[in-house]
C-alpha positions in Angstrom: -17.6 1.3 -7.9 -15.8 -1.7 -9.0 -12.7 -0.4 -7.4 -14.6 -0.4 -4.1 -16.2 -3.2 -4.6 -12.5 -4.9 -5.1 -10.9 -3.4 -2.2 -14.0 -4.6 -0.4 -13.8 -8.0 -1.7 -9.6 -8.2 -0.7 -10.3 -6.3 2.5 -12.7 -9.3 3.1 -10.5 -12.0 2.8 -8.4 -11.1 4.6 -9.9 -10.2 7.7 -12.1 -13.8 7.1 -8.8 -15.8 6.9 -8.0 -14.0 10.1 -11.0 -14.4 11.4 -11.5 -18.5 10.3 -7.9 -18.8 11.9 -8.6 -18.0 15.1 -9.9 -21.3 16.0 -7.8 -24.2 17.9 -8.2 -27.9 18.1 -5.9 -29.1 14.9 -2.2 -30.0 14.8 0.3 -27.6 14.1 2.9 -28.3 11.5 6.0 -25.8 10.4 7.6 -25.2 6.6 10.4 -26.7 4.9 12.8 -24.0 3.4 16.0 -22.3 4.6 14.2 -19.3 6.2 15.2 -15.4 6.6 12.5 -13.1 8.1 12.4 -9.7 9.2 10.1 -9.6 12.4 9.3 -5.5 13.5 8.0 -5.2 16.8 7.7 -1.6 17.8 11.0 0.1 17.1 13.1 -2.3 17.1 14.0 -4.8 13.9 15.6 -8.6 14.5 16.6 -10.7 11.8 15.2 -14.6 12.8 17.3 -16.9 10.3 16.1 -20.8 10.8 17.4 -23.8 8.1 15.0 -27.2 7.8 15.1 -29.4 4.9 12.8 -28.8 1.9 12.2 -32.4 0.6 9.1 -32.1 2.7 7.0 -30.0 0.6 4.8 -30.1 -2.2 2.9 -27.6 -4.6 -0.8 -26.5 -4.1 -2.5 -24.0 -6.7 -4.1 -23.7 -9.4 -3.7 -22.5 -13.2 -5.8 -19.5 -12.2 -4.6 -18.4 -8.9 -1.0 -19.9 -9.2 1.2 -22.2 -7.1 3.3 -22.1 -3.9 4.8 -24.4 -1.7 3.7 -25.1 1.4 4.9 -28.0 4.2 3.7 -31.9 2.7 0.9 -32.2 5.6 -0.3 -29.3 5.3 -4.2 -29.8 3.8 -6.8 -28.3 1.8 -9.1 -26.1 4.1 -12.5 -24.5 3.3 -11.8 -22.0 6.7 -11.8 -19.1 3.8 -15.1 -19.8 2.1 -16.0 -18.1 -1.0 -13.5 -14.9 -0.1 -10.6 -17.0 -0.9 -9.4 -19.2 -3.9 -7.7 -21.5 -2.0 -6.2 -22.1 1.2 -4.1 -24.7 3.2 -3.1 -25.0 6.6 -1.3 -27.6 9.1 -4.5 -29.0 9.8 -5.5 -26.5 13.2 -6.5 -23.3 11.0 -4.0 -21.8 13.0 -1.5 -22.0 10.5 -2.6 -20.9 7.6 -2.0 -19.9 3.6 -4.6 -18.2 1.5 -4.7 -16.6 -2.3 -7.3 -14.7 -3.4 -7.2 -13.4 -7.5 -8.5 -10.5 -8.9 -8.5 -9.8 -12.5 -6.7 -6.5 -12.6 -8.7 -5.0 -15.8 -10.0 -1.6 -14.8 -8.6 -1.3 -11.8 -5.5 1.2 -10.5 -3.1 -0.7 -8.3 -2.1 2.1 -6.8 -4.9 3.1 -5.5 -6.0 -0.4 -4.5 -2.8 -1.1 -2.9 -3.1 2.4 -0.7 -7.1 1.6 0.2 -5.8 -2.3 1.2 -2.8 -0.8 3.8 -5.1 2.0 4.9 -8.0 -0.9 5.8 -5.5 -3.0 7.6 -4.2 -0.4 9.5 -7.7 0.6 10.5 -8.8 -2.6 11.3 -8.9 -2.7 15.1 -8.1 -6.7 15.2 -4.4 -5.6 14.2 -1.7 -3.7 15.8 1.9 -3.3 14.6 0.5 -2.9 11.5 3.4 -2.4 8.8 4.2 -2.1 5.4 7.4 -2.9 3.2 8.8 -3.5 0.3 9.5 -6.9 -0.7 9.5 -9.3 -3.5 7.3 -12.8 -4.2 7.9 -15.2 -7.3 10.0 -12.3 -8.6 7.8 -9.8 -8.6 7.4 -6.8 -6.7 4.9 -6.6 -3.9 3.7 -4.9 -0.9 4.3 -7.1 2.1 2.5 -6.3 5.2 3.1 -7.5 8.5 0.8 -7.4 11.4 0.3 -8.8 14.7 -3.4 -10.2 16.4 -4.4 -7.8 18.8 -5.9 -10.8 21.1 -3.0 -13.8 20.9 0.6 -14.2 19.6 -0.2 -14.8 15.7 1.5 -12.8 13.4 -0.1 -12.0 9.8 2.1 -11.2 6.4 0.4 -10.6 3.1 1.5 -9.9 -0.2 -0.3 -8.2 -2.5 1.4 -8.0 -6.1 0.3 -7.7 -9.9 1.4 -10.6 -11.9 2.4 -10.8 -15.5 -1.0 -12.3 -16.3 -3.0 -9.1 -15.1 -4.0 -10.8 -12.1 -3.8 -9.1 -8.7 -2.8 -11.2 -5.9 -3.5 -11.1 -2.1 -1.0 -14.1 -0.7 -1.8 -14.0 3.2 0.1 -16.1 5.6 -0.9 -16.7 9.3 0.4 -17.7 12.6 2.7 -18.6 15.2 5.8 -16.2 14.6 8.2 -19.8 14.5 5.8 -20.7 11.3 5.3 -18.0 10.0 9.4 -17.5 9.8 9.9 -20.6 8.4 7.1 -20.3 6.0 7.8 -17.0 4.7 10.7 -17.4 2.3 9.1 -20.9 1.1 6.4 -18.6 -0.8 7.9 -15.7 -1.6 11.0 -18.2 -3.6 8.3 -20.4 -4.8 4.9 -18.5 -6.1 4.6 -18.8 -9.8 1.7 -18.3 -11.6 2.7 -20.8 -14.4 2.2 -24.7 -13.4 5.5 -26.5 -12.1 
């Protein structure tokens, strides 16, 4: 039951982030961080590689659901309610970075990990759904990559196990020039100790 009740919970927040993100009407804003990103569209695989400077970024987190960098104007949003910890976004909800914690006690991975792809995948809001391999803060993580079935944003989450027994759902939102630049600012950044 708990295990259900967990992949309900992760399954949740993500599809509210998506959901909260779908609205228009703030200001876009794009990352800081020399940036390497696979993008899959159907077949076909293209690496996007863009370089900005990183002196425009700063830290948001917390001691309990740790820290990542994100673009300096980027701002605290409450778009994610209760089904995230935090989030941040360029100010439109557009472009957007959640975390979401779970204490991990009790609870397989695995199994979590397969029921979380299998919901994503299922989830009719999504297509090009996709999971990989791929690392964030040094530790191994399942990185999923979707596209919005009804405009050009592109989802990616991460969902990992700390060394703190914490599972983490890390999901990044929006425009693919964002999301690319964005990308390799969390996955080098996200620690789960304080800066």
């Amino acid at each position: 039951m708990k295990k259900l009740i967990t992949l309900s919970t992760l399954l949740l927040c993500g599809i509210t982030l998506a959901a909260c993100n779908t609205n228009t009407g703030k200001k876009d804003v794009t990352a800081e961080t020399t940036t390497i990103v696979q993008e899959t569209t159907s077949q076909e695989t293209t690496e996007v590689t863009t370089t900005v400077s990183t002196k425009d970024t700063q830290w948001i987190g917390s001691d309990d659901d740790g820290y990542l960098k994100v673009p300096k104007s980027w701002v605290q949003s409450d778009a994610g309610g209760n089904n995230v910890d935090f989030m941040y976004s360029d100010g439109t909800n557009k472009n957007a970075i959640s975390v979401k914690s779970i204490d991990a006690d009790g609870k397989d991975f695995t199994t979590l990990q397969a029921n979380f792809e299998q919901k994503i995948k299922e989830n009719p809001r999504f297509k090009n759904v996709r999971a990989d391999k791929g690392t964030i803060g040094g530790y191994d993580a399942v990185k999923i990559y979707a596209d919005y079935n009804n405009n050009s944003k592109k989802v990616v989450i991460w969902l990992f196990k700390s060394d703190d027994n914490m599972i983490r759902l890390v999901t990044l939102e929006g425009d693919l020039e964002i999301v690319n630049e964005i990308t390799p600012m969390v996955e080098e950044s996200w620690t789960n100790k304080k800066p």
